[in-house]
Structure formats: C-alpha cells, structure tokens
C-alpha positions in Angstrom: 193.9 93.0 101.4 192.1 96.5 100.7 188.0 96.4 100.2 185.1 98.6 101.0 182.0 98.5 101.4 179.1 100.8 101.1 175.8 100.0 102.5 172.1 102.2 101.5 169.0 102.5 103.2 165.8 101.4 101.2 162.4 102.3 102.6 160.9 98.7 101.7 161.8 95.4 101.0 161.2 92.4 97.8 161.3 89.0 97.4 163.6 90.1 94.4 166.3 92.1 96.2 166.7 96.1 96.5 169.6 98.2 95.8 171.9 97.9 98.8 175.3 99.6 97.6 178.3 98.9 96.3 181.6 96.5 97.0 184.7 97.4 96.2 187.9 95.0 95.8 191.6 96.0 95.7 190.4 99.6 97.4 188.0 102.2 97.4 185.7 104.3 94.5 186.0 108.0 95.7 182.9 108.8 93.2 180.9 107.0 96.1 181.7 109.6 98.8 179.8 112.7 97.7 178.5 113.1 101.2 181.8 113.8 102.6 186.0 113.1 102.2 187.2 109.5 103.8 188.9 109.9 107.1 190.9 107.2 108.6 190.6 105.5 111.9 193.0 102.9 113.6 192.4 99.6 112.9 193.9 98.2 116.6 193.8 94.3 115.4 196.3 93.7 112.9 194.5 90.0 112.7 190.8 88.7 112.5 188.1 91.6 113.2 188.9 95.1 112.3 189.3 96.5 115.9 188.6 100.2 116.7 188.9 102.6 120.1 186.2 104.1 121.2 186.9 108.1 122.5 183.4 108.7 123.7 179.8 108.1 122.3 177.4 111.0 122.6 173.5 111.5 122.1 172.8 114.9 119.4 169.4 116.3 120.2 166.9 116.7 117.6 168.6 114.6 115.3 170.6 114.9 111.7 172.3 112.7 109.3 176.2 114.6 109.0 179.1 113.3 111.4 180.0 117.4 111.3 179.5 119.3 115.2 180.0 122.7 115.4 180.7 124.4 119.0 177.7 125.8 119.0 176.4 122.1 118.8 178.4 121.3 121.7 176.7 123.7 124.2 173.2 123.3 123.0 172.4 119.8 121.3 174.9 117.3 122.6 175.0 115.1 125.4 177.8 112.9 126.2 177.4 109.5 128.0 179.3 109.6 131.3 181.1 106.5 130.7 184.9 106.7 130.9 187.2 105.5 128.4 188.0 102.3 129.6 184.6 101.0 130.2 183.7 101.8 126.6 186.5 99.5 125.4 185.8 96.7 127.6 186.3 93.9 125.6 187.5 94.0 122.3 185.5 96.5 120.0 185.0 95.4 116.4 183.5 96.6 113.0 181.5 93.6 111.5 179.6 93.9 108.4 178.2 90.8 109.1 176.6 91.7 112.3 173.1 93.2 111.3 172.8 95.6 114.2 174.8 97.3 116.6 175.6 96.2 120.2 177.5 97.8 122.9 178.7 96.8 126.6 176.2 97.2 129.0 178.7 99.1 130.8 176.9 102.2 129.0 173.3 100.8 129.2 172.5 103.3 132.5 174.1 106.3 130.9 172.5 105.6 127.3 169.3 104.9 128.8 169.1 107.9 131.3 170.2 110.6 128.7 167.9 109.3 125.7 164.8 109.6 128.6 166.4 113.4 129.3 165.8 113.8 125.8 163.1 112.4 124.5 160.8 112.4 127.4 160.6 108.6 126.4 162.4 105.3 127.9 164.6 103.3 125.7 163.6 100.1 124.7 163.6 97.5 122.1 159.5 97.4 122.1 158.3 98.7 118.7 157.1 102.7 118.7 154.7 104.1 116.8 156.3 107.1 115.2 155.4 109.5 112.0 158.3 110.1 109.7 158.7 113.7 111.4 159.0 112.3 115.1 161.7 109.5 114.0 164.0 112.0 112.2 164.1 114.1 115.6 164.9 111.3 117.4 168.4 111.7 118.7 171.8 110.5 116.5 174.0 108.4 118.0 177.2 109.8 117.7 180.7 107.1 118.0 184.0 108.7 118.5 187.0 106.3 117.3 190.2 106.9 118.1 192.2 108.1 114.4 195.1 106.7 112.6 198.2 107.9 113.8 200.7 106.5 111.5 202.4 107.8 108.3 200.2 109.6 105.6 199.4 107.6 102.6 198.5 110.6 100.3 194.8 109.8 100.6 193.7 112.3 103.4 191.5 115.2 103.3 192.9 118.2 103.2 191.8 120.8 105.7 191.7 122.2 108.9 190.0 119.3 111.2 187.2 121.7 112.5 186.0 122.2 108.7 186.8 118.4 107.5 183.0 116.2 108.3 183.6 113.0 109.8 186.8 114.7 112.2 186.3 115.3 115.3 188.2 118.9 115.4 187.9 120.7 118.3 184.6 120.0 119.3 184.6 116.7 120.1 188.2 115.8 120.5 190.1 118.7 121.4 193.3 116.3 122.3 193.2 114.6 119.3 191.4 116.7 116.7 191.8 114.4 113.3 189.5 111.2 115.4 187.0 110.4 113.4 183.1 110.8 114.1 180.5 107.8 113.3 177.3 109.1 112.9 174.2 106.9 113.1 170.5 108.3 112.5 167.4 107.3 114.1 166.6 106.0 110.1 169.4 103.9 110.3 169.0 102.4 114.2 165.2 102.0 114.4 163.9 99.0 111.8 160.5 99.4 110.8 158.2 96.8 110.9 155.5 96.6 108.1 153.5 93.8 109.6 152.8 96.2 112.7 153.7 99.5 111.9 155.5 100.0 114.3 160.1 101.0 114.9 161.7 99.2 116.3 165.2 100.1 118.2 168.2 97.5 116.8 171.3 99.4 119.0 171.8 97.4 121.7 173.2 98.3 125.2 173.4 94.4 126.9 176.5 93.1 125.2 178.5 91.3 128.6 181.9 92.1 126.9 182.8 94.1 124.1 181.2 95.9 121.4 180.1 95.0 117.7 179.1 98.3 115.3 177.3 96.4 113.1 176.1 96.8 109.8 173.5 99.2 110.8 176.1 101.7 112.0 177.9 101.4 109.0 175.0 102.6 106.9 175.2 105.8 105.0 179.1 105.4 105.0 181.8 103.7 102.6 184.1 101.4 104.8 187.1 101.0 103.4 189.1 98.3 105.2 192.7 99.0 104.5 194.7 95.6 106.1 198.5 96.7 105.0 198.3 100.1 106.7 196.1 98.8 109.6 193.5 101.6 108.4 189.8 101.5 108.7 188.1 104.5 106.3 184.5 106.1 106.7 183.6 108.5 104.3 179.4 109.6 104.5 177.5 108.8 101.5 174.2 107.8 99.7 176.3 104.7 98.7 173.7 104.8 95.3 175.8 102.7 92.6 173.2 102.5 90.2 172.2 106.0 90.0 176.2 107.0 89.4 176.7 103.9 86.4 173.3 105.6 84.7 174.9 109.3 85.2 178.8 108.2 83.9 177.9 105.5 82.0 180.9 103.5 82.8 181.9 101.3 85.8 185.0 100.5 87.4 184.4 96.1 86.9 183.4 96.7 83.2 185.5 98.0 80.9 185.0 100.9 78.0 185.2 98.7 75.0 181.6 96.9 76.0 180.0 100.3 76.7 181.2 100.9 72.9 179.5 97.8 71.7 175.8 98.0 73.4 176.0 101.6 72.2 176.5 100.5 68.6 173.7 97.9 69.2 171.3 100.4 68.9 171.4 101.0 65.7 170.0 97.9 64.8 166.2 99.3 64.4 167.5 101.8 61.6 169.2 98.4 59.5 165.7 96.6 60.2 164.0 99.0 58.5 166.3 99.3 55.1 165.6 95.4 55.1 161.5 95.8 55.0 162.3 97.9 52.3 163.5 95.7 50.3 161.5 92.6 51.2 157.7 94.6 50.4 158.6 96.4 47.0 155.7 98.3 45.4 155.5 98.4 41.3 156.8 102.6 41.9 160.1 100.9 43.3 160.2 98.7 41.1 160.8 101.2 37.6 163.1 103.9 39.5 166.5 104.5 37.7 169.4 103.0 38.4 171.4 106.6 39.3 168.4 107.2 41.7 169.0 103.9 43.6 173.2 104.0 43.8 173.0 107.0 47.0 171.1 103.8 48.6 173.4 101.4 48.0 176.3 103.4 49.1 174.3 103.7 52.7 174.2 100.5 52.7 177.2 99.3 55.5 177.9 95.5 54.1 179.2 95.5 50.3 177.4 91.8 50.1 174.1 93.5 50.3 174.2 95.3 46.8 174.8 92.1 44.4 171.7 90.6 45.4 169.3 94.5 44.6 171.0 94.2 41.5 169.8 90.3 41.3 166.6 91.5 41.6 166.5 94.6 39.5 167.9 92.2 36.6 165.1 89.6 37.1 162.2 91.7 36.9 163.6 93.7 34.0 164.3 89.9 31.6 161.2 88.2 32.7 158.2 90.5 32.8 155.8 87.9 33.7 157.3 87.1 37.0 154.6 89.6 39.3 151.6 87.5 37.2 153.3 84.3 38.6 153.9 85.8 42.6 150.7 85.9 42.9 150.8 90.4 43.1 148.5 91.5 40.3 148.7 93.1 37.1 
C-alpha cells in the first residue's frame, strides 16, 4: 500500500540497461532525497490512478532544475498560463509511471504555445530541434502547481516556513494555500534526444481531449512516494543515484548487514592462498629451519587441521633422506 519510486536521467542508452533509480516497497528511503525534503500533495482518487489538482502550470524563463521561486522570480522570470482552474482539471488528472511522457488538455495548448513563442522567440512543436547543451538548459522549465494534502500530519513533513521549504509553493506561487507543492520539469527532462538525428525532441504534450497524464518524464529528478492509506502522493527532488549511495554506505535497505560481513571477510582469501604456495614449493633452506622458528607460523595459521600434516612432512624428510633423489629435485 506505500511505494516510491525514483526515476534518473542518463545521457545515453545500452542494449544492457542503464541506471534508472531506485524502487522502494512498504515506503520511502529519505537517503534518496538529498536534492530537497518530500512534501505531500493530495491524492484526490482513493481508487485506481493516483489523482492530483492542478493550481496553475507556469513557464520559468531561462530555465533551472529546483521546484524553489523566489518573489523576485515571480516579477522577472515567470509566466503563468492564463488557463483557469477548472479547465486545467478537465478530466481526471493522474500521475502514471507507466505513461513515458507527459500530456495535458488541450484546453492549455493556446496559452502553452503562445507564452513558450513570447519566450523563446521559437514555436512549440513536437518536430526535433537542433540545440547545443547551452541552448536546451535555457530552455524554459515547466513548472506544475498541485493542490497539497490537507489532512492530519503524519510526522513526516518538513519543517519550515513554506517560503524557505523547495518543492512548496509559499507565497510566491500560492499565496492562498502556501504548503502546495511545486513540480518542476526541465527542458533535460521534457525534450528526448534523438541520436540517430541529432536532434530534441519535445515529449510534453498539449492535445490530450480530456484530462491530463504527468508521465514518467515529469516525475524525473523526483522520489514519488505513493502513500494509499493516507491518500498522499510525496515529491521530494533528487539525483535518484542508488548505486552511487550503496558504494558510499556500503549497505542497502533489501540486503541485510550480516552478508556485507561475509564478502568483506572474503577478501582475505588471496593472503590464505599465498601461505598454501608456501608450502606446496619448499626450497632445501625451508627444509632444515628449526622447529621453534616454524611454531609463530603455525600459530597464524587459522584451521588447527593444517599443522598435523607440516609436521607429516617435517617427519618424512627428516627418517628418509633419500626421498628429494627419488622426487625427481636434485642433490
């Protein structure tokens, strides 16, 4: 009933998989959101799709990765489609990790369209663009309001003035109802590159007939927690890189501490190889060494069972000098 999911970006693609994130069952890992804190948003269907309300979607001028507007941002950088309320939540408005991209009513395709061209200079459209990495990170972030939880705390909420918190709306963008939350989606994330032709291509749609899907694309750079029992649905900003934070800690939260222990102590395997070379190529000088000179190697020695058969062989060679004649190792 409680799972997230947290999705990366990867600048190319294999035939034998990249690293994509992370899933996590019975909850979330707050080790994955080092971007910023999770902040809840209402999840409106309490059955099928996780259903969200949409406050307003806006277009931030020269682009940025971090849900976090400042007033300042507000006079000079963003634009907010003039679409009311209602038409934005025509239809029923679901987030779908199984949906690849993002699609919208076309109830905003005039407004989305006319404010990226006020922009960018540029129409919108899903043709692929030439674009240097410098022109596609100032292309404009999509920002999503969503209407935020509004039922009892759990305990898991940031602390913090809304203004400060990233991913809250705060005064800024919701001055009504400061603690919605703020979906941020990058030009990196909406425009798919295509190696074949070198060229971007745009995958948020505006055409949708009736209601919305923010797709997997949308949900990129963030850990979704889906929280059924308290109709909750949590985004919390992050690199989402798994693999880098199991090399760093070492441990991870499917596995548990014991086998860490183990393949630790498998390494010293090599050092236990190399006590048993010694002892399978002796030379004539190890041969004659005192027996008080050889006792500090048998008591390094970790298996008891080892030690009768040194002494085995210190015995032979010692009754029946002309055993090296017969093995075939000289005089």
């Amino acid at each position: 009933e409680e799972f997230s999911l947290c999705f990366s970006r990867q600048d190319y693609t294999s035939k034998d998989g990249t690293r994509a994130g992370a899933m996590t069952l019975g909850g979330v890992d707050p080790r994955l959101h080092n971007v910023s804190p999770m902040v809840f948003a209402k999840n409106t269907h309490m059955s099928g799709f996780f259903g969200v309300h949409l406050r307003a979607v806006y277009l931030r001028e020269g682009g940025g990765l971090s849900a976090q507007t400042t007033l300042d941002d507000m006079s000079s950088r963003m634009h907010r489609l003039e679409v009311s309320e209602q038409q934005l939540n025509s239809g029923k408005v679901i987030v779908d990790s199984g949906t690849t991209d993002t699609y919208m009513t076309s109830r905003i395709a005039s407004a989305f369209k006319t404010t990226w061209k006020q922009i960018t200079g540029k129409d919108y459209s899903h043709s692929g663009m030439k674009l240097t990495p410098e022109e596609l990170e100032s292309l404009p972030t999509i920002i999503i309001v969503i209407q935020g939880y509004d039922g009892s705390d759990v305990g898991d909420e940031p602390f913090g003035e809304p203004n400060d918190v990233p991913g809250w709306a705060g005064d800024a963008l919701s001055p009504s109802f400061p603690k919605d939350v703020v979906l941020s989606i990058p030009a990196s994330h909406y425009m798919e590159y295509d190696p074949e032709k070198e060229v971007h291509v745009a995958r948020f749609y505006t055409e949708e007939g009736s209601g919305s899907v923010i797709g997997a694309n949308a949900m990129m750079g963030h850990d979704v927690y889906f929280d059924i029992p308290r109709g909750r649905v949590g985004f919390a900003e992050s690199d989402c890189d798994y693999a880098t934070l199991l090399e760093t800690e070492g441990t991870s939260i499917s596995v548990a501490p014991q086998t860490n222990t183990v393949s630790t102590k498998t390494e010293i395997i090599p050092e236990e190889e190399e006590q048993v070379e010694v002892i399978e190529e002796p030379t004539p000088e190890e041969v004659v060494i005192p027996e008080e000179e050889v006792l500090p190697q048998e008591e390094t020695v970790p298996q008891e069972e080892v030690i009768p058969q040194e002494e085995e062989q210190i015995e032979v060679i010692s009754e029946e000098p002309p055993f090296n004649g017969e093995d075939g190792n000289g005089e």
